[in-house]
C-alpha positions as CSV (number, residue, x, y, z in Angstrom):
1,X,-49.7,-64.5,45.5
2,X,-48.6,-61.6,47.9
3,X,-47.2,-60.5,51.5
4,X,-44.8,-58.4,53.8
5,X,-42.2,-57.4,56.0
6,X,-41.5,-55.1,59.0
7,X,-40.6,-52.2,58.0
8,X,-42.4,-49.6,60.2
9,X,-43.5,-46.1,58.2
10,X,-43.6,-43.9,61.7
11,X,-47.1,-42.7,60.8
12,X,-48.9,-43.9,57.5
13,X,-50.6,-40.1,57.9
14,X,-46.7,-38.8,57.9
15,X,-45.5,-41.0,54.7
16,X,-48.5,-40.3,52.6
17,X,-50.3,-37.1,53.4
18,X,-53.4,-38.9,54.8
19,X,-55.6,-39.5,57.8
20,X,-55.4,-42.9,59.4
21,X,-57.1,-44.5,62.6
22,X,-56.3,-48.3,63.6
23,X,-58.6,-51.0,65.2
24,X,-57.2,-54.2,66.9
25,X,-58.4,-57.4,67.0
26,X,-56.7,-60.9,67.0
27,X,-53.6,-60.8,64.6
28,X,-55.1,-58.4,62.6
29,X,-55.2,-54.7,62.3
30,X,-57.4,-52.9,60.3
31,X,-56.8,-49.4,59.5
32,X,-58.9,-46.3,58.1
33,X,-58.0,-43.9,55.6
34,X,-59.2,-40.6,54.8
35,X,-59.0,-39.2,50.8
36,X,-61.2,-38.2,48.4
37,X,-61.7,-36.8,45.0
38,X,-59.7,-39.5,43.2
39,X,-61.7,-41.0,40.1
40,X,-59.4,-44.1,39.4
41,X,-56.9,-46.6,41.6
42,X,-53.6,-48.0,40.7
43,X,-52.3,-51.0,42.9
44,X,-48.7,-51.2,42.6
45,X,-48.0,-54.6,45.0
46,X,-48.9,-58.4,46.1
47,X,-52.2,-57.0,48.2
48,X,-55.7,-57.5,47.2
49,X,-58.0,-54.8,46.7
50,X,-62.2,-54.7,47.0
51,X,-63.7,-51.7,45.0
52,X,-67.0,-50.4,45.8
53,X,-68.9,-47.6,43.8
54,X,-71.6,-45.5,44.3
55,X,-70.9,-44.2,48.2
56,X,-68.8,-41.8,49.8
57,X,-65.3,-41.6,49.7
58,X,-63.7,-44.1,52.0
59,X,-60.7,-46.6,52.6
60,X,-60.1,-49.2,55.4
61,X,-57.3,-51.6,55.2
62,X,-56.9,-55.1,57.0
63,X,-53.9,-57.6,57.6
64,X,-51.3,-58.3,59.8
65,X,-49.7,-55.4,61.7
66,X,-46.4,-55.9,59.9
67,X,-48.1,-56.0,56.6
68,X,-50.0,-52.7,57.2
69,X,-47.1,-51.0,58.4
70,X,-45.3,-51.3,55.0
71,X,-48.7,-50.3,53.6
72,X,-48.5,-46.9,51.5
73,X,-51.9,-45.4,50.7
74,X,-51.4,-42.1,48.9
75,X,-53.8,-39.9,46.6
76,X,-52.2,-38.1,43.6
77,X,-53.4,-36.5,40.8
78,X,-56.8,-38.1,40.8
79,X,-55.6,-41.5,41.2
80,X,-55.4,-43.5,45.0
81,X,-52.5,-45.4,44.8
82,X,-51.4,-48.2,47.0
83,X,-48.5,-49.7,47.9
84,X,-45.6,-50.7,49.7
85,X,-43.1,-48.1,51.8
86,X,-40.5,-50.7,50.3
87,X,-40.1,-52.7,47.5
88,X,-36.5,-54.3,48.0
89,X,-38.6,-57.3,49.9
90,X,-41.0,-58.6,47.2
91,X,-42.1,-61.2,46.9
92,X,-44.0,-61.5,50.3
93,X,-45.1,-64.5,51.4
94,X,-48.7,-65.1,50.1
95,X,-50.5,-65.3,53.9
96,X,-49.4,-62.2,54.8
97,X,-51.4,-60.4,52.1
98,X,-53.1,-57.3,53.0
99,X,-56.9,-56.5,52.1
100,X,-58.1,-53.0,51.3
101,X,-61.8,-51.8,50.6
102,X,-61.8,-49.1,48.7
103,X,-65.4,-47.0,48.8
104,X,-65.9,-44.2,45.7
105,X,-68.7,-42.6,44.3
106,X,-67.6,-43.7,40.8
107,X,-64.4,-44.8,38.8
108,X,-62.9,-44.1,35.4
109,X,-59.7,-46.4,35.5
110,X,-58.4,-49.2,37.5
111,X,-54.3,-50.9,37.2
112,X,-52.5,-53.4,39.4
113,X,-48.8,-54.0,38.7
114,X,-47.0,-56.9,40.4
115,X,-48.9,-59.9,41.8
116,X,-51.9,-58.4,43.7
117,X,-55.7,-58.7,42.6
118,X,-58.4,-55.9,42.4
119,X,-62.2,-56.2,42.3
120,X,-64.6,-53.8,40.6
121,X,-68.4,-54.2,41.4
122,X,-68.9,-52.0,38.1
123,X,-67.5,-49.0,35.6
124,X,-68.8,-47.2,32.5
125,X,-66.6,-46.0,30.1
126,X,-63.9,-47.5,31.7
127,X,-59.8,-48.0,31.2
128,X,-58.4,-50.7,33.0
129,X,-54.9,-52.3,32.8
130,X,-52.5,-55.0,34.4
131,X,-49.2,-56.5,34.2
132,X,-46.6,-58.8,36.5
133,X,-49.2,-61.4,37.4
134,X,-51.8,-59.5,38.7
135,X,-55.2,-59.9,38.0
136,X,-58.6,-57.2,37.5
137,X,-61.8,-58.4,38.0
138,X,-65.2,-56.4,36.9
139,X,-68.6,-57.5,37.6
140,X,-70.4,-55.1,35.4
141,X,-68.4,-52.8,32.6
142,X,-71.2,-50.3,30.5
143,X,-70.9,-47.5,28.5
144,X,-69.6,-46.2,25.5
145,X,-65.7,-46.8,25.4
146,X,-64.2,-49.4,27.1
147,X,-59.9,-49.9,27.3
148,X,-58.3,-53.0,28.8
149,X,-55.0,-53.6,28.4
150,X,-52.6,-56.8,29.9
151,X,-49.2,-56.5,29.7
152,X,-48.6,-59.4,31.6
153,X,-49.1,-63.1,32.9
154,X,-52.1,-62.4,35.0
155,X,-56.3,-62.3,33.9
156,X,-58.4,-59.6,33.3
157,X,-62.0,-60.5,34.0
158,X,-65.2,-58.7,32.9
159,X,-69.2,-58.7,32.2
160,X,-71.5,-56.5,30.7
161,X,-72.4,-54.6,27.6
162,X,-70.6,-51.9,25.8
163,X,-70.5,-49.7,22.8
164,X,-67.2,-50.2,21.8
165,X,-64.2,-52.6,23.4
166,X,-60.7,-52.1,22.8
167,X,-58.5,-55.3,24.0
168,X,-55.1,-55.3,23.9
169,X,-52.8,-58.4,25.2
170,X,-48.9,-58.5,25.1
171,X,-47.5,-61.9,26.2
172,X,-49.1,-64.7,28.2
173,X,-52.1,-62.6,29.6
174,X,-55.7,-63.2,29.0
175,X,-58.7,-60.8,28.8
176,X,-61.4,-63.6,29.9
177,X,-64.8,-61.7,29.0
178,X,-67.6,-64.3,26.7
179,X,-70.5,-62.6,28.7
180,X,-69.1,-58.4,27.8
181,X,-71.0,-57.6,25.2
182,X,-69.8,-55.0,22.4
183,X,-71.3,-53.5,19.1
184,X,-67.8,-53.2,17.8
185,X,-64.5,-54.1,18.9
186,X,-60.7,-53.5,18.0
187,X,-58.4,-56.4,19.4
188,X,-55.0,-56.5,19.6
189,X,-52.6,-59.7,20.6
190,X,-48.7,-60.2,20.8
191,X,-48.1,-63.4,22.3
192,X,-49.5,-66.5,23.4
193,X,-52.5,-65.2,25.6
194,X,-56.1,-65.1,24.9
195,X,-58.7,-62.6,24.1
196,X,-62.4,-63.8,24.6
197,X,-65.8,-61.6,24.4
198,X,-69.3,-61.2,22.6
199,X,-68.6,-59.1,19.9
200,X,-72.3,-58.2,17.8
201,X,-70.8,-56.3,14.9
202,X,-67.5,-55.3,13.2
203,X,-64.1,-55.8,14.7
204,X,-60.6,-55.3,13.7
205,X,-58.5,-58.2,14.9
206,X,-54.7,-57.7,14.8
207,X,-52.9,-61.4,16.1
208,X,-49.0,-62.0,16.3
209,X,-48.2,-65.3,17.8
210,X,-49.5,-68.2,19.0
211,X,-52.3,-66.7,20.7
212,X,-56.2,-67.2,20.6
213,X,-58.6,-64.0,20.0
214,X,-62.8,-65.5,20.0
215,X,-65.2,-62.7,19.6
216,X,-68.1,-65.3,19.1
217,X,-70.6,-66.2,16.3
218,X,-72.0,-62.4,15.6
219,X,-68.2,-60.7,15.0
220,X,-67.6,-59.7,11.7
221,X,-63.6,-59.6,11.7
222,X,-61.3,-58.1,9.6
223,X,-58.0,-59.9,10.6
224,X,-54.2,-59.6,10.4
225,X,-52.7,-62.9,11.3
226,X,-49.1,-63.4,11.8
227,X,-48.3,-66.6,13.6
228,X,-49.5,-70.1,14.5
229,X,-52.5,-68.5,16.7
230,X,-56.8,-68.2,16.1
231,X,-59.1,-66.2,15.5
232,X,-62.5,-66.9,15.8
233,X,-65.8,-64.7,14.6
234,X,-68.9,-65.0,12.4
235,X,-66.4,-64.0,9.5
């Protein structure tokens, strides 16, 4: 699902503003980065990405030299982003993925666009959001609010118990989720993916296509159905 090239970015502190340190060892580098106050991460790539919440601040990357050294780390705005120095070589070849641990106190939104993967040990009142083919895993979503959005061909993964759950699917994309549990829900689906999760109390269900939304046995739906897809709820 991911990979590089060669390009070379001089110094990854010179292309994006932050502090880096590298450590060899067999055919792999692995490479530290120093940024902080950001509350969410966007993945823009084919790399796969480990979030960790709850510590300090801190970032270390591992791969192949070339694949680190088209590696672009780079806090804006609130958000650490990471990507490539290039993008005119996608798709890379799927060993040559890099891996990135990302350390944060706590996190408020997560995306990954292209073919990459991120995982979230857990988020309250959380927005999260993919598209391309790349997937978002979350072991444990709580709150109040939670968003997720797939724009794409990719899986959006998650467990826990919320307030409320907003789902929204355009094309093939699933939300895969029977053990996220919400009081309420509003679901949205354009397409042929699938929305699935434990919905105790009223939803509003908008489907257009051939798609399949299942809240479970507890939802009390109010649907709009346009298409050959299902819905399933208590009602």
């Amino acid at each position: 699902m991911r990979s590089l090239g060669t390009l070379a970015c001089l110094s990854l502190a010179a292309c994006s503003g932050i502090g880096e340190s590298n450590h060899q060892h067999a055919d792999t580098v692995q490479r530290s980065f120093e940024a902080r106050d950001f509350t969410a991460v966007a993945l823009e790539g084919p790399d796969n990405v480990e979030i960790r919440t709850g510590g300090a601040f801190a970032i270390e990357a591992r791969g192949e030299p070339a694949v680190l050294d088209q590696l672009l780390v780079r806090s804006e705005g609130g958000t650490l982003r990471i990507g490539r120095t290039s993008r005119q070589s996608w798709p890379w070849p799927l060993r040559s993925a890099g891996s990135i641990t990302v350390q944060m106190p706590e996190i408020r939104a997560a995306s990954a666009t292209g073919s990459g993967a991120v995982t979230l040990d857990r988020a309250e009142n959380f927005s999260g959001s993919v598209s391309g083919s790349a997937d978002l895993t979350i072991g444990m979503l709580g709150g109040r609010t939670v968003r997720l959005a797939n724009t794409g061909s990719g899986t959006i993964a998650a467990a826990g118990a919320v307030d409320l759950l907003s789902a929204e699917v355009k094309g093939s994309g699933d939300i895969t989720a029977p053990q996220l549990r919400a009081e309420q829900a509003a679901v949205v689906l354009q397409g042929s993916g699938r929305v699935e999760a434990n919905v105790a109390g009223p939803a509003r269900v908008t489907l257009d296509g051939s798609g399949t939304v299942d809240l479970g046995e507890m939802a009390l739906c109010t649907s709009t159905l346009a298409g050959s897809g299902s819905i399933r709820c208590a009602s």
